[in-house]
FIRO-120181 format. One line per 10 residues: number of its first residue (from 1); their letters; for each residue x, y, z of C-alpha. Coordinates in steps of 0.5 Angstrom, whole numbers. Each point is the difference from the previous one (the first is absolute). Layout:
<sites>
NUM = A = X Y Z ~ ...
</sites>
This chain:
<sites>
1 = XXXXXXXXXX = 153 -144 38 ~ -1 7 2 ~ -4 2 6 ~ -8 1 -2 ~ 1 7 5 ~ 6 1 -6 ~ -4 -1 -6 ~ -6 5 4 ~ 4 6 0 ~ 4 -1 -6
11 = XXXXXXXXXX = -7 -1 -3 ~ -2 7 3 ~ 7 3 -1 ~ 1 -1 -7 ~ -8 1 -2 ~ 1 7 3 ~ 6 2 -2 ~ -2 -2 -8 ~ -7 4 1 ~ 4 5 3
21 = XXXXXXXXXX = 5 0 -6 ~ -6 -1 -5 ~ -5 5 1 ~ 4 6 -1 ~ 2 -2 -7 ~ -9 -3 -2 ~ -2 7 3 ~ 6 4 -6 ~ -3 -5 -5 ~ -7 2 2
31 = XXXXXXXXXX = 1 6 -1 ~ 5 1 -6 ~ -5 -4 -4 ~ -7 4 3 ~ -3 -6 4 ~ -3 4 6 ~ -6 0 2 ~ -2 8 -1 ~ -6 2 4 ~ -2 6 -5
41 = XXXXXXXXXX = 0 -5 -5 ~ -2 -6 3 ~ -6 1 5 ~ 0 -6 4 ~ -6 0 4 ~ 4 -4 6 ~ 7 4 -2 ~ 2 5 6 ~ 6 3 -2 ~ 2 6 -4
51 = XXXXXXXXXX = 5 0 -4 ~ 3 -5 -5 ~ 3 -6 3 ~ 1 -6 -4 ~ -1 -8 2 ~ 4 -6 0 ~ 2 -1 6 ~ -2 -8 -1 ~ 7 0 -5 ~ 3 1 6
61 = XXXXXXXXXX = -3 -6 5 ~ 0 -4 -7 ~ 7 0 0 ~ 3 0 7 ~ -5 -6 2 ~ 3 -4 -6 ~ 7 1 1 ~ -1 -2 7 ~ -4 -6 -2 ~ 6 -3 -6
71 = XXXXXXXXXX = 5 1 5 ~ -2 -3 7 ~ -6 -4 -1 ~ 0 -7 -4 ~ -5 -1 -6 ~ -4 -4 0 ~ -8 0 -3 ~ -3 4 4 ~ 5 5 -1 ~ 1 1 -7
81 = XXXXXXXXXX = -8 1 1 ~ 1 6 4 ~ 4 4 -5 ~ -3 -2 -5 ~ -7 3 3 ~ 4 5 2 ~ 3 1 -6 ~ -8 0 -4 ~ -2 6 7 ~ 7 5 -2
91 = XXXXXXXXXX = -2 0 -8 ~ -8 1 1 ~ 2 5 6 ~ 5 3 -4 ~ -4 1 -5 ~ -6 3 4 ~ 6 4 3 ~ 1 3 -7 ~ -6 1 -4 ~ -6 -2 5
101 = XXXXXXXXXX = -4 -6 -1 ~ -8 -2 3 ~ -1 -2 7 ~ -4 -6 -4 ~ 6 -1 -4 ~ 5 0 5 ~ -5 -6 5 ~ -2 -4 -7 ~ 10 1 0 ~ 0 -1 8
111 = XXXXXXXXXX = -3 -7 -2 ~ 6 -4 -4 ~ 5 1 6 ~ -4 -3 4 ~ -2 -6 -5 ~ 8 0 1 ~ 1 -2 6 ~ -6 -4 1 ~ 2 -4 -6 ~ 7 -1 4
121 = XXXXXXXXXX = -4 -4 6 ~ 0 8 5 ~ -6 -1 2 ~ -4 -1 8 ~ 1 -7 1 ~ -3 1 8 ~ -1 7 6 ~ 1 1 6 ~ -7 -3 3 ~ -2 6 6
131 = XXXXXXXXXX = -4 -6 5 ~ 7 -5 -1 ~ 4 -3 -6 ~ 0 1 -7 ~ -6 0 -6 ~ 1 -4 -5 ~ -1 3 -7 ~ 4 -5 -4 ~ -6 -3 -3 ~ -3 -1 -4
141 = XXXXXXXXXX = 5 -1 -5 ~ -1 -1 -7 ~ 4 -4 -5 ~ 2 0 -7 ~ 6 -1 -5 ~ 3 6 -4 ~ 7 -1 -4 ~ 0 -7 2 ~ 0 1 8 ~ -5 -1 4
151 = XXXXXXXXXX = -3 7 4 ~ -3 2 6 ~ -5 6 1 ~ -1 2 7 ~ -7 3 0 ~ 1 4 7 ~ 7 1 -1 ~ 0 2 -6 ~ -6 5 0 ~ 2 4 6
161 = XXXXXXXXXX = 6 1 -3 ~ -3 2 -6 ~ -5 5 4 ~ 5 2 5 ~ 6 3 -4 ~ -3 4 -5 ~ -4 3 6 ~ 7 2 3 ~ 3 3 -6 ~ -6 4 0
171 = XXXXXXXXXX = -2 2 7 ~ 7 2 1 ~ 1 4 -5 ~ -6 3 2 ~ 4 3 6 ~ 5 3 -5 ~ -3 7 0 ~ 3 3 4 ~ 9 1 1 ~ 3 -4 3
181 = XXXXXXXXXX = -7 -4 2 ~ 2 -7 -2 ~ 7 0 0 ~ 0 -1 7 ~ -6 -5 1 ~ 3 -4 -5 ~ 7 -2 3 ~ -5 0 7 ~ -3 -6 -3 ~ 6 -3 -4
191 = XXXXXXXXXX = 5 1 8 ~ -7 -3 3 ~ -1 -6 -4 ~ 8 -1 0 ~ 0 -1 7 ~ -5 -5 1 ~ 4 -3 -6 ~ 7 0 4 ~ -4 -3 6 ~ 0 -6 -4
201 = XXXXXXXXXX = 6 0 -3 ~ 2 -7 3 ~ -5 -1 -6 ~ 5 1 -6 ~ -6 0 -5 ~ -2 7 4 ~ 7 3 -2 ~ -2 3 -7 ~ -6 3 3 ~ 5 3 5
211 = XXXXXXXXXX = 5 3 -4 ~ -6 2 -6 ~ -4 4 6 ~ 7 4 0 ~ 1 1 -5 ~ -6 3 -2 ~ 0 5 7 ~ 7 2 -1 ~ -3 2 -8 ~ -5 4 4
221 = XXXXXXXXXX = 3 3 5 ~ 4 2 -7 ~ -5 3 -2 ~ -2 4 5 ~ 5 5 0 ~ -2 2 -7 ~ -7 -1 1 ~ -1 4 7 ~ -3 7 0 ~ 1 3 -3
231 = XXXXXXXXXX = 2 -6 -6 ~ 4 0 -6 ~ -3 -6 -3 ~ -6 -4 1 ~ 0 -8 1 ~ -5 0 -5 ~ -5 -6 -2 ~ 8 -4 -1 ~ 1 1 7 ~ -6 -1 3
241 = XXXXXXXXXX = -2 -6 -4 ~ 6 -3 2 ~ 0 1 6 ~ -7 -3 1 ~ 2 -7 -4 ~ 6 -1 4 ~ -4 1 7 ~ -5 -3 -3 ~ 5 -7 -2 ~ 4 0 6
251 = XXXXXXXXXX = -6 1 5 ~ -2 -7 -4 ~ 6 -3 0 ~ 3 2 7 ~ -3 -3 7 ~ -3 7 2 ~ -5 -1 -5 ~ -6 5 -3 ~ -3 2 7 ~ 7 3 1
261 = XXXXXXXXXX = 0 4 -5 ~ -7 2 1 ~ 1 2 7 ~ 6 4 -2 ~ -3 3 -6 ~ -7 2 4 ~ 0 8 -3 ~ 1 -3 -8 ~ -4 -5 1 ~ -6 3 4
271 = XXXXXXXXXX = 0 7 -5 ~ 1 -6 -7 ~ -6 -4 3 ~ -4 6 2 ~ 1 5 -5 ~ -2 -7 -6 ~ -6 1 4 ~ -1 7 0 ~ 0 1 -8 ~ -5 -6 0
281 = XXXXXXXXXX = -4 3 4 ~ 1 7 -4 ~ -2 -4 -7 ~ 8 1 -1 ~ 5 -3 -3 ~ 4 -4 5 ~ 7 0 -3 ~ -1 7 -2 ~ 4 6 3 ~ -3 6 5
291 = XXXXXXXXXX = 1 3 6 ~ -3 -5 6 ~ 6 -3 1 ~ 2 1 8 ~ 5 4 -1 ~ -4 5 -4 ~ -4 0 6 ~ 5 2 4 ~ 2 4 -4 ~ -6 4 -1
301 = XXXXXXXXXX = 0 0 9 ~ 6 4 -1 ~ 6 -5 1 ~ 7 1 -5 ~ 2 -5 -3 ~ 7 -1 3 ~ -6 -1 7 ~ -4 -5 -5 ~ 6 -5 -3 ~ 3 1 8
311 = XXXXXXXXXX = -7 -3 3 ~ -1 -5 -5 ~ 8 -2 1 ~ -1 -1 8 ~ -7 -3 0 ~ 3 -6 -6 ~ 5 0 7 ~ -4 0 5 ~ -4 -5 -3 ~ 6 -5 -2
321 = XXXXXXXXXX = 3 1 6 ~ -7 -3 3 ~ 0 -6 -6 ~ 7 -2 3 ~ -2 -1 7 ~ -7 -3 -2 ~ -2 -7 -1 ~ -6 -2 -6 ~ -5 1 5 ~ 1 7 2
331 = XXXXXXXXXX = 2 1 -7 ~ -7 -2 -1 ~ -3 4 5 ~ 4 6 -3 ~ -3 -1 -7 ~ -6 -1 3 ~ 0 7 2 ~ 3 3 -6 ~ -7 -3 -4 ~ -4 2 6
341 = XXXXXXXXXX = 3 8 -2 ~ -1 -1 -7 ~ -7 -3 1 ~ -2 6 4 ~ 3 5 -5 ~ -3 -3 -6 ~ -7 0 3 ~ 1 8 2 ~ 2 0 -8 ~ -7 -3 -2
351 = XXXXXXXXXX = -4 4 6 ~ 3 7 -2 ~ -2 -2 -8 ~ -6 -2 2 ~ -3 6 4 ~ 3 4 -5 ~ -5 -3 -6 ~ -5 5 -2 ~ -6 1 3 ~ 3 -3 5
361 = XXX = -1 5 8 ~ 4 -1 6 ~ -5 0 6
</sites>
């Protein structure tokens, strides 16, 4: 049997080589079958860039994750329910990529992976308890017979996965807007998650999370040669959405959990929740694209956008390396604080709102 250390760079090394081959054909097609995103005709309110470029980028990942997984990890039900829901997110992806779809429809769609990996047994069965411990979420359970075997659903466990997966899909492709901008906070997030994964690999279950973590950050990093400024193809919702259920899946399965993730994702999570939060307040819808995420913000201040994907990639560093060397408790804290800003910014939304009613005079 080969080392763990041997399966975690081929992993790496065959998912990246493959992004790095595949690509270059998706952008050809794209372009010689006229699926680029044109900003003269196509006039996205979140869109930043100016010339035609066409998506797909999720082809790419799709492809170089998979291969990985049918040539080093053994199958088991788990696995067949990550391809298979990852299989569902490439074709809505693709599809969104090419003809362009709702945002309603894509989070109504964002829903059936989920259902799939749930209905596998991925869910959150404990978390790290910050005072010392574990929080049981196992219970309740509810049972009945389907197809003549006996089932269990686990409230708790289930629904988090339910709410949290589609809620990564979403908050990282909101974070795609700029070049290169999610390319490398995703293989951040899927190194980080890694490596606490490797921490345990005594534990043999922690393997597959292990190699899936690397195989996605190497489809990424990939990625992130065609992507970065100025970029040649954009991930697309097909890259994105991937990238938000595997993290989201791995970050369940592996022993770093969702407060990992949370931490290392802080900027896409912050800006998802506050800007969620921001269209409500506005009347708005909340899945509907516009300019408020942070990077038009920084945008508007003057940055270029190779300073922005830079800046977006060394905080998710900055903020793994933390994750890394943190126990549940200082991750905690870390949320915490996280909250704390995005509290703060959404009561200077709704102040702002509010002075600006009519008949409204400031003192």
């Amino acid at each position: 049997m080969k080392s763990i250390e041997t399966l975690t760079l081929s992993a790496f090394l065959i998912s990246l080589t493959l992004s790095l081959m595949i690509i270059p054909l998706t952008i050809w097609v794209f372009k010689k079958m006229d699926w680029v995103v044109d900003p003269k005709k196509n006039k996205h309110p979140a869109h930043v860039h100016k010339v035609p470029v066409p998506k797909g980028g999720g082809i790419a990942v799709f492809i170089a994750v998979v291969v990985v997984v049918l040539c080093l990890i053994q199958p088991d039900k788990h696995i067949i329910a990550i391809l298979l829901a990852m299989f569902v997110t490439l074709v809505v992806g693709v599809w969104d990529d090419i003809k362009g779809s709702s945002p309603y429809w894509r989070i109504i769609l964002n829903i059936l992976p989920a259902v799939i990996i749930v209905a596998s047994g991925i869910g959150i069965a404990y978390i790290s308890n910050p005072l010392g411990g574990i929080i049981d979420l196992s219970w309740p359970r509810y049972s009945f017979t389907l197809l003549g075997k006996m089932r269990e659903i686990w409230l708790f466990p289930d629904l988090i996965a339910l709410l949290w997966i589609p809620f990564l899909m979403n908050a990282i492709n909101w974070s795609s807007g700029v070049d290169g901008q999610v390319s490398g906070v995703v293989a951040v997030a899927a190194i980080t998650v890694g490596l606490i994964s490797l921490n345990y690999s005594a534990d043999i279950a922690q393997w597959p999370v292990v190699i899936l973590a690397f195989a996605l950050a190497g489809a990424f990093v990939g990625l992130a040669f065609f992507s970065f400024f100025p970029q040649k193809i954009m991930p697309g919702y097909s890259a994105t959405s991937l990238a938000g259920l595997l993290l989201g899946v791995l970050s369940i399965l592996s022993t770093a959990k969702i407060g990992t993730l949370i931490v290392v994702l802080g900027v896409p999570t912050i800006d998802a929740v506050y800007v969620i939060g921001r269209r409500l307040l506005s009347g708005k819808s909340p899945v509907w694209g516009d300019r408020g995420h942070l990077h038009h913000r920084l945008m508007k201040m003057g940055w270029g956008k190779r300073r922005i994907a830079i800046f977006y990639w060394l905080t998710a560093l900055a903020l793994g390396t933390v994750a890394l060397q943190v126990d549940a408790r200082k991750k905690f804290i870390i949320m915490l604080g996280l909250g704390g800003l995005m509290i703060v910014f959404m009561l200077w939304r709704y102040l702002l709102l509010y002075s600006k009613q009519p008949g409204r005079v400031s003192g």
